[in-house]
DODOFI-289732 format. One record per residue: x, y, z of N, C-alpha, C in turn. Coordinates in steps of 0.05 Angstrom, whole numbers, plus 5000, padded with zeros to 4 digits. Last residue first. Example, Ala and Ser with C-alpha at 12.3 -4.5 7.8 and 13.67 -1.06 7.14 Angstrom:
% DODOFI-289732
+------+------+------+------+------+------+------+------+------+
!  n.X !  n.Y !  n.Z ! ca.X ! ca.Y ! ca.Z !  c.X !  c.Y !  c.Z !
+------+------+------+------+------+------+------+------+------+
! 5257 ! 4955 ! 5142 ! 5273 ! 4979 ! 5143 ! 5258 ! 5001 ! 5157 !
! 5264 ! 4886 ! 5156 ! 5246 ! 4910 ! 5156 ! 5264 ! 4934 ! 5156 !
+------+------+------+------+------+------+------+------+------+
% end
This chain:
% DODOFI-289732
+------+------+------+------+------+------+------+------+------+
!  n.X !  n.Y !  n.Z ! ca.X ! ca.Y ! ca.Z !  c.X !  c.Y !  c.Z !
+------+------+------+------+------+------+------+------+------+
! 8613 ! 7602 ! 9053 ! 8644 ! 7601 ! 9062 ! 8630 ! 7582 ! 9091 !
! 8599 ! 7587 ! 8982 ! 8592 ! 7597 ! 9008 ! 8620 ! 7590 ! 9020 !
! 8613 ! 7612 ! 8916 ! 8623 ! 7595 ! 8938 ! 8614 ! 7599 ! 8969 !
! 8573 ! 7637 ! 8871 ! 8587 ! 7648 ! 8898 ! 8589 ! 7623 ! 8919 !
! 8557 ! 7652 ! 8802 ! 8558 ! 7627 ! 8833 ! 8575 ! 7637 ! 8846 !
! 8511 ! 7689 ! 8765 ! 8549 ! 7697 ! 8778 ! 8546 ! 7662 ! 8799 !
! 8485 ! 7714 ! 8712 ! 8490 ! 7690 ! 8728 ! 8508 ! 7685 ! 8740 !
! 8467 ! 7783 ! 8711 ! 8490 ! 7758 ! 8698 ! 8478 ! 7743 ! 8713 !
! 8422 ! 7826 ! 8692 ! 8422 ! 7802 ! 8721 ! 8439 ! 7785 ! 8706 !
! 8421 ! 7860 ! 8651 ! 8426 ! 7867 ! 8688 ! 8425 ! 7842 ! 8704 !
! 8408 ! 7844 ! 8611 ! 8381 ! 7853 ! 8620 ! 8394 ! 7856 ! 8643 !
! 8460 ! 7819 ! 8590 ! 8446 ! 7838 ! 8573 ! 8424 ! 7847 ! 8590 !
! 8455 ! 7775 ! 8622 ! 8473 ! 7796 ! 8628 ! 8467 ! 7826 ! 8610 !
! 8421 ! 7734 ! 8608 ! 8413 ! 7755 ! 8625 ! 8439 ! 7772 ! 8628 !
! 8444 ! 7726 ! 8551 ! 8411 ! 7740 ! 8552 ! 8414 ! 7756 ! 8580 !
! 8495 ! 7705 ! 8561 ! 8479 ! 7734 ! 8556 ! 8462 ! 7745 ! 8554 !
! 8464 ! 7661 ! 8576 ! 8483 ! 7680 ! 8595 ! 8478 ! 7705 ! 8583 !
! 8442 ! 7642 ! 8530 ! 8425 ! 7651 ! 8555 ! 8447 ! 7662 ! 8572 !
! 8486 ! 7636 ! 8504 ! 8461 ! 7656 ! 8496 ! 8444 ! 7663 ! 8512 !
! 8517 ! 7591 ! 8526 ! 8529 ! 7620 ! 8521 ! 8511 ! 7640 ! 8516 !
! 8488 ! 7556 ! 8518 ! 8488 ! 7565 ! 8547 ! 8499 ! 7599 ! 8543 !
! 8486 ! 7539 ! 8470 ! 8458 ! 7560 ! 8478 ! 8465 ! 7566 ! 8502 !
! 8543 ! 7534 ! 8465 ! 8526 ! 7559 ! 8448 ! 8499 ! 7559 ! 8458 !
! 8540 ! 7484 ! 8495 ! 8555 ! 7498 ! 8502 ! 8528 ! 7535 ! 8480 !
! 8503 ! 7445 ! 8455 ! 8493 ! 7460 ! 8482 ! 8521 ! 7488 ! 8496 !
! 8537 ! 7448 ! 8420 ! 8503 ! 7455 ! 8415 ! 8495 ! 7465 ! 8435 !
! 8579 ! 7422 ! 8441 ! 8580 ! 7450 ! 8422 ! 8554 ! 7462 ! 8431 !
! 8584 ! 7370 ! 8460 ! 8568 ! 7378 ! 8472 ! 8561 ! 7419 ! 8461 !
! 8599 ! 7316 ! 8450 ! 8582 ! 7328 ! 8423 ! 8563 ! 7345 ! 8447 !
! 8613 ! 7265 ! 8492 ! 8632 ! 7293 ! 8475 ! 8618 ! 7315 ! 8462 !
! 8568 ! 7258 ! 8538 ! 8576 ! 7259 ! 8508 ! 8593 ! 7279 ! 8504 !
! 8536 ! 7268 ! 8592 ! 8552 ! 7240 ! 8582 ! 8559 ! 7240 ! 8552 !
! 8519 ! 7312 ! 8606 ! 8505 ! 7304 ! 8584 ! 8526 ! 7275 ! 8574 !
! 8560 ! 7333 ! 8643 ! 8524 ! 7323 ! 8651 ! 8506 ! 7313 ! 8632 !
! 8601 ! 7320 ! 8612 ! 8592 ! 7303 ! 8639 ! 8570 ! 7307 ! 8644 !
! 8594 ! 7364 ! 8575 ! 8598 ! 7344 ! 8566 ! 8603 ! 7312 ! 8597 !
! 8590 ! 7407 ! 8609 ! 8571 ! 7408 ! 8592 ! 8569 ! 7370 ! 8587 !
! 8641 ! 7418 ! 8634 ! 8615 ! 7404 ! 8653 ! 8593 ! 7401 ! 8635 !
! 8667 ! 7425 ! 8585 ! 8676 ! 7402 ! 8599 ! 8656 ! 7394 ! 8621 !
! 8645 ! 7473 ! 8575 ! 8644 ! 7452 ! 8545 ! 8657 ! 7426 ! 8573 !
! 8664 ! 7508 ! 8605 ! 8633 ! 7498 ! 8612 ! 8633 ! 7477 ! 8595 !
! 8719 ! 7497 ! 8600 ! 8710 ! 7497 ! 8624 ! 8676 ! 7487 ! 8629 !
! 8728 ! 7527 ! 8549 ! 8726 ! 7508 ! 8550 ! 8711 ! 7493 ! 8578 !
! 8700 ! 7586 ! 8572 ! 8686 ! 7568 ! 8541 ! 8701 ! 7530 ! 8556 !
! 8701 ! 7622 ! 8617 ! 8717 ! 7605 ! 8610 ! 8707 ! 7582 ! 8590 !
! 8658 ! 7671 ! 8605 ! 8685 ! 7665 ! 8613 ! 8706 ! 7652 ! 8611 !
! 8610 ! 7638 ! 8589 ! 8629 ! 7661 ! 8563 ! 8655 ! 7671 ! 8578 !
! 8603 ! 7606 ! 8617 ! 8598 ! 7607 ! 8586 ! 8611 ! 7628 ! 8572 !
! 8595 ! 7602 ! 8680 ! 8632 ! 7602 ! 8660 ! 8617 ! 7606 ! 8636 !
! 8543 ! 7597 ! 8677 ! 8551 ! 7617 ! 8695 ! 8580 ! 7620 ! 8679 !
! 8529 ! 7546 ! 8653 ! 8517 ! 7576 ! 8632 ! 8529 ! 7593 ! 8652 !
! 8564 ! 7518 ! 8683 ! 8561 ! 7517 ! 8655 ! 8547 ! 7543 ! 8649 !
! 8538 ! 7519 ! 8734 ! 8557 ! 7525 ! 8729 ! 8578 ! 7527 ! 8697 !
! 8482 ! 7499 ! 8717 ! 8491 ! 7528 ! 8721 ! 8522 ! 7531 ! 8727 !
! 8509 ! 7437 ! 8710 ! 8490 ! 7456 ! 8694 ! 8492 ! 7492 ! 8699 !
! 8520 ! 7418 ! 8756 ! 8537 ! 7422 ! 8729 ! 8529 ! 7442 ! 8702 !
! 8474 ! 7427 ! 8787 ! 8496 ! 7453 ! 8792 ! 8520 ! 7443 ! 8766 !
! 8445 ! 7394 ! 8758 ! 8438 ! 7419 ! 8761 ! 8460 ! 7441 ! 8763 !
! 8483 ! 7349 ! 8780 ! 8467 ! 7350 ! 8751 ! 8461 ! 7381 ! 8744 !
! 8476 ! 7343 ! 8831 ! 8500 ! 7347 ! 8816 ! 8496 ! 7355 ! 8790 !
! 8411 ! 7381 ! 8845 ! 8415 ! 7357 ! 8842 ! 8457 ! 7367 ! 8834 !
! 8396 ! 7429 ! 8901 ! 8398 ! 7414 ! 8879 ! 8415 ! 7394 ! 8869 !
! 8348 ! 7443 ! 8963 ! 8370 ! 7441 ! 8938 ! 8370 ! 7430 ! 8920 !
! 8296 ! 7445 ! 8967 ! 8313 ! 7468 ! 8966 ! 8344 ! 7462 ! 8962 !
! 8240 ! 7425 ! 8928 ! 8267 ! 7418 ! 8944 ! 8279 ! 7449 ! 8942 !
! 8195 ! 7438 ! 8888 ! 8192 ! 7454 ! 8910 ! 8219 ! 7438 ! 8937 !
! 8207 ! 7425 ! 8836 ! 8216 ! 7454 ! 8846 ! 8213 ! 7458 ! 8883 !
! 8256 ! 7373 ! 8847 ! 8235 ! 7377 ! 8848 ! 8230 ! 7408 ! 8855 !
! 8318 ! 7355 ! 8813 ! 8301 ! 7357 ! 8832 ! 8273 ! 7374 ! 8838 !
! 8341 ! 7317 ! 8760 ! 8329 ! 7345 ! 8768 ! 8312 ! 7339 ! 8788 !
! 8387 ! 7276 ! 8720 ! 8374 ! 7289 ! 8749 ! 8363 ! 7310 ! 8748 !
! 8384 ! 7275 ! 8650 ! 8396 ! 7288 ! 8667 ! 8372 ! 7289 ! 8703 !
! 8400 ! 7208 ! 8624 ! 8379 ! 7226 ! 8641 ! 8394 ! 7245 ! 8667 !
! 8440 ! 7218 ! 8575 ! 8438 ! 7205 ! 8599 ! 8417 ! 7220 ! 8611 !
! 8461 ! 7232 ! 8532 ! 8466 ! 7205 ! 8526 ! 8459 ! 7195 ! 8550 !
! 8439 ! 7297 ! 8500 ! 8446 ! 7283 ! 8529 ! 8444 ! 7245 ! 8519 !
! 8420 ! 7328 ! 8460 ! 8447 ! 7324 ! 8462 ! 8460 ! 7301 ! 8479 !
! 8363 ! 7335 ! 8470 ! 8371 ! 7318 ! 8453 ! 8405 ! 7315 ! 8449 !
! 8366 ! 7367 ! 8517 ! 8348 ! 7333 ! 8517 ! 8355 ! 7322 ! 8492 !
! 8388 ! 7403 ! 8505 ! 8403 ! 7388 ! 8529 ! 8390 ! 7367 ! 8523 !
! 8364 ! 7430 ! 8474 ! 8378 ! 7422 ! 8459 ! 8398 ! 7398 ! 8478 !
! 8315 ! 7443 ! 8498 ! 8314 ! 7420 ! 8480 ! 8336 ! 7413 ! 8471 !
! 8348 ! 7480 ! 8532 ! 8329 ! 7454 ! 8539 ! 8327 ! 7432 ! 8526 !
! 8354 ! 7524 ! 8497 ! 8375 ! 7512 ! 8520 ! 8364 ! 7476 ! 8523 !
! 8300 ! 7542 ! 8485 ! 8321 ! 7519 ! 8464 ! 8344 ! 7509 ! 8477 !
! 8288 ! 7560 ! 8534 ! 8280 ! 7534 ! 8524 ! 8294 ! 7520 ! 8501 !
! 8329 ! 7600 ! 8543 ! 8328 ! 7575 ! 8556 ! 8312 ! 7548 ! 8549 !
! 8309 ! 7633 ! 8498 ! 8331 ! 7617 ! 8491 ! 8340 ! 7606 ! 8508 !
! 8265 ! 7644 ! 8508 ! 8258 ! 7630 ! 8487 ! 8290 ! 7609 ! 8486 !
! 8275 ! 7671 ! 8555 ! 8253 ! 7657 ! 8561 ! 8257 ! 7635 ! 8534 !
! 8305 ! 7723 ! 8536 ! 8317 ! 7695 ! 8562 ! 8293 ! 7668 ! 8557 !
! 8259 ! 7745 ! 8511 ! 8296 ! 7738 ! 8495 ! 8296 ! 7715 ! 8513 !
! 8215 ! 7755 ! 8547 ! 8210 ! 7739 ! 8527 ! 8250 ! 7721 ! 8510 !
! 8222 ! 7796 ! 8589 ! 8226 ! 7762 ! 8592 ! 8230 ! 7741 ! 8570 !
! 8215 ! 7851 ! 8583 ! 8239 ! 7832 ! 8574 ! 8247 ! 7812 ! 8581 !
! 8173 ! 7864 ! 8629 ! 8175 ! 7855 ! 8596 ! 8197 ! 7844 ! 8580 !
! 8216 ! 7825 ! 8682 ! 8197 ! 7841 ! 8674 ! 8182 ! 7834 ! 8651 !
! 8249 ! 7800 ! 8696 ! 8259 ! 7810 ! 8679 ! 8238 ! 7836 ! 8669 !
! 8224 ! 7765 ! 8737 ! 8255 ! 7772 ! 8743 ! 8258 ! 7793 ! 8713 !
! 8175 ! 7756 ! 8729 ! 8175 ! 7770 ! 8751 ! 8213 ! 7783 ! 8755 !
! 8190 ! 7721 ! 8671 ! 8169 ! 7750 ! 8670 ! 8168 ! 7767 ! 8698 !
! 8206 ! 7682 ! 8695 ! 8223 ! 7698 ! 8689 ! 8199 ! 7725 ! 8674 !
! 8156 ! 7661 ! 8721 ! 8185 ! 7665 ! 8738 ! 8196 ! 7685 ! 8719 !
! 8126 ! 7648 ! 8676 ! 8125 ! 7676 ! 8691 ! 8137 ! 7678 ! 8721 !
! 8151 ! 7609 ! 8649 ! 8149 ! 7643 ! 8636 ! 8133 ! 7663 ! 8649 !
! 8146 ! 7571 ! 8695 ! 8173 ! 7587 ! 8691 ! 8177 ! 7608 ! 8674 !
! 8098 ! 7556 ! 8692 ! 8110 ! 7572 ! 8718 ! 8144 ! 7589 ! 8705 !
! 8079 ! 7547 ! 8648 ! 8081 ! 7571 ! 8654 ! 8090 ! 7587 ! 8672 !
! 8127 ! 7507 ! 8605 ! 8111 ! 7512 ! 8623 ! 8111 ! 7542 ! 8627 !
! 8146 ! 7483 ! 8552 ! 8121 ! 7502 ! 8561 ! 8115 ! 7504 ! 8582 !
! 8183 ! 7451 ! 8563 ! 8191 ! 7474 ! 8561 ! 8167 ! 7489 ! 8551 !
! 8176 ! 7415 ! 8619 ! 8167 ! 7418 ! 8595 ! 8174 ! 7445 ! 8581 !
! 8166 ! 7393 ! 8684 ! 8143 ! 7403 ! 8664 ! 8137 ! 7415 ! 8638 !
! 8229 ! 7389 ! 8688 ! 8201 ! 7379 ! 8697 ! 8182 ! 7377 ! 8677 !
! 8254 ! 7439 ! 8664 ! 8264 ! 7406 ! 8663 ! 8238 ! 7391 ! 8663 !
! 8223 ! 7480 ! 8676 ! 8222 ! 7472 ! 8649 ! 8231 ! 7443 ! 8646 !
+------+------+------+------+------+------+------+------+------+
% end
């Protein structure tokens, strides 16, 4: 969606293969996730290309943000507000928090696991 837009289709039917029919909740409220990053942000957020296999600092500030969202609130409000170079990062903090629960509500939280 970074890439190509918060229409795209690869990604409503990525999450149509991870959720099934109940793609649509996660699906609407990553894209307002989106828009609300592109208009909150004071800086071009990095994003690497789908087909790299890793990812940008940018990115993992990012999921590590909607992964703490409802664990530790301030915590994601502080990587929220560095990957988006602005204090005025609420807006986005609350949609991260909604897509977390979106998928925790459907069985799949967003958990990160430190490799060893």
């Amino acid at each position: 969606m970074a890439s190509a837009g918060v229409d795209d289709a690869h990604a409503a039917n990525a999450l149509l293969g991870h959720f099934g029919k109940s793609y649509r909740r996660p699906l609407i409220l990553m894209r307002a996730m989106m828009l609300e990053l592109s208009r909150a942000s004071h800086r071009r957020i990095s994003v690497a290309a789908c087909c790299c296999t890793r990812i940008t600092p940018d990115e993992a500030r990012l999921l590590e943000a909607v992964a703490t969202a409802q664990t530790t609130p301030h915590a994601a409000y502080e990587r929220l507000a560095v990957a988006l170079d602005s204090p005025a990062a609420l807006g986005a903090l609350t949609c991260a928090q909604a897509v977390a629960q979106s998928f925790s509500d459907l069985g799949r939280p967003i958990a990160l696991y430190a490799g060893d």
